[in-house]
C-alpha positions as CSV (number, residue, x, y, z in Angstrom):
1,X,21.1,-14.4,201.2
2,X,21.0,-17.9,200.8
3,X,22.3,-18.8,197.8
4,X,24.3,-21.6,196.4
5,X,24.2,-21.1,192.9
6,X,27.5,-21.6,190.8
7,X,28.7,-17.9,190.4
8,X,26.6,-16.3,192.8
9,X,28.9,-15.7,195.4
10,X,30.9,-12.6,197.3
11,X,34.2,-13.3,195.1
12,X,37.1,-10.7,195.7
13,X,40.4,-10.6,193.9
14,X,43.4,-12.9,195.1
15,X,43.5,-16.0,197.4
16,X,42.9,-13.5,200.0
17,X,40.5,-11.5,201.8
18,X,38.1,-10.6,204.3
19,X,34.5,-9.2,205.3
20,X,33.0,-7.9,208.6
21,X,29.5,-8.7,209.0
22,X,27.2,-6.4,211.4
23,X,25.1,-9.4,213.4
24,X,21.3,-8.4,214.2
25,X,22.7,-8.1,217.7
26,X,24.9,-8.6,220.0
27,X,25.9,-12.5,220.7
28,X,28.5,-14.8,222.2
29,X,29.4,-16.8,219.2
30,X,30.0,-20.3,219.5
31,X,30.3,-21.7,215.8
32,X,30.6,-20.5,212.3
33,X,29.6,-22.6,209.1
34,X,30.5,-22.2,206.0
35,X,28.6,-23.3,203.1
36,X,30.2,-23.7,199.3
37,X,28.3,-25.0,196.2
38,X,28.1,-29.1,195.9
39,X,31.3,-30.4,194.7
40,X,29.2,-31.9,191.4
41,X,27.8,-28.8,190.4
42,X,31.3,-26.4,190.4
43,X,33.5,-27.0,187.7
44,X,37.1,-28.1,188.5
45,X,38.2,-24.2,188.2
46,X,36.0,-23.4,190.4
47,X,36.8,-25.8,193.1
48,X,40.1,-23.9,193.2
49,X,38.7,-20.8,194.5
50,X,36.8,-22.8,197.8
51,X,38.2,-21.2,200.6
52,X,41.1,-22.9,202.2
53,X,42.6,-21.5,205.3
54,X,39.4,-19.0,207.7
55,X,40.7,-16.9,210.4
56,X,37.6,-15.6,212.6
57,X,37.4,-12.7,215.0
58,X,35.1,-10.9,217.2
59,X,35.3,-6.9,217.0
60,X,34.5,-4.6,219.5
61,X,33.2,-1.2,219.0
62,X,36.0,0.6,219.2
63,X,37.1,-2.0,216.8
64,X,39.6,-4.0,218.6
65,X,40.0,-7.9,217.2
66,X,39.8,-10.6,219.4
67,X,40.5,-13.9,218.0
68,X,38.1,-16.6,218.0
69,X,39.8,-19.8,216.1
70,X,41.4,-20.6,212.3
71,X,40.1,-23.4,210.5
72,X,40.5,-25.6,207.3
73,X,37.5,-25.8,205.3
74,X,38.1,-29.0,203.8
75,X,37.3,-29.6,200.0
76,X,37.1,-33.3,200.3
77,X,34.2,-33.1,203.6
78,X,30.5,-32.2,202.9
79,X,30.0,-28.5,201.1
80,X,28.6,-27.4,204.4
81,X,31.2,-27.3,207.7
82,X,30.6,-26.5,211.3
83,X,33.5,-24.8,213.0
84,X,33.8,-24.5,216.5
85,X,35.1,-20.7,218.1
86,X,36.4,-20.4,221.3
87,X,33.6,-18.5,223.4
88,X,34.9,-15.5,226.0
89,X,31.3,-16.0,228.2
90,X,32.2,-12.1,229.1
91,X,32.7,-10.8,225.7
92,X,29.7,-10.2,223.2
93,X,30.3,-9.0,219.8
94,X,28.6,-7.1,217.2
95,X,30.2,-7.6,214.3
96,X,32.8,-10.8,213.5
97,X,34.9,-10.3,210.9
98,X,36.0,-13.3,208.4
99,X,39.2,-13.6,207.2
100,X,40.4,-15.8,204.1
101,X,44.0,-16.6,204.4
102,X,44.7,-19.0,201.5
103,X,42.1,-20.8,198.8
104,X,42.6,-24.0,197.5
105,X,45.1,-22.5,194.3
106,X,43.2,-20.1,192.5
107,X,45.8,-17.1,192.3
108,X,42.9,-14.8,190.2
109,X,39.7,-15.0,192.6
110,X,38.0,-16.6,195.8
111,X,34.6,-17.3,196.5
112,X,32.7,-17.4,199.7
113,X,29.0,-18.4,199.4
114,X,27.7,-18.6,202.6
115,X,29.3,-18.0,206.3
116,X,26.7,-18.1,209.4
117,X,27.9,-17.4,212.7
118,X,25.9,-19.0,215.9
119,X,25.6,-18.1,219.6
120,X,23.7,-16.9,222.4
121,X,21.6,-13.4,223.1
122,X,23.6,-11.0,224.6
123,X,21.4,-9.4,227.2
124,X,22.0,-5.8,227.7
């Protein structure tokens, strides 16, 4: 849901992590944003947990990954960023899976408030 509160967010243990989300349908993504609470209303600790380093992937249904790009979200650009993935025109997915490969220092926690992944309509 959309929500930007400060504390309302999926946080998971560690500076790692990573969550598959089951799209409405089938799509050839093209970009994924990411969305973290304004830099004015999180408290320094909290900037710490911002995701760093994103690893994104397509899965198929047998479950096979298929690498769509890594990215830097970037703590000192606007709370919401527009990454690019690189689109296989043949390949529709289901479900992309998000990866968090490194925060900006917290060792304890990361947050992730909101991801949403765009494309095109797979037709069947």
């Amino acid at each position: 849901q959309p929500d930007t509160t400060a504390g309302d967010c999926w946080a998971f243990q560690g500076s790692k992590g990573q969550v598959v989300i089951r799209l409405p349908a089938r799509i050839w993504p093209s970009a994924l944003t990411v969305q973290h609470i304004f830099k004015s209303g999180a408290a320094a600790c909290s900037i710490s947990s911002f995701p760093r380093s994103i690893a994104v992937s397509g899965l198929d249904e047998e479950g096979k990954d298929t690498p769509l790009g890594t990215f830097t979200y970037d703590i000192k650009r606007q709370e919401i960023q527009v990454f690019s993935l690189k689109s296989e025109r043949y390949k529709a997915y289901k479900y992309i899976k998000i990866k968090i490969l490194s925060n900006w220092g917290n060792s304890k926690y990361t947050c992730l408030y909101r991801v949403q992944v765009h494309g095109k309509r797979a037709t069947q």
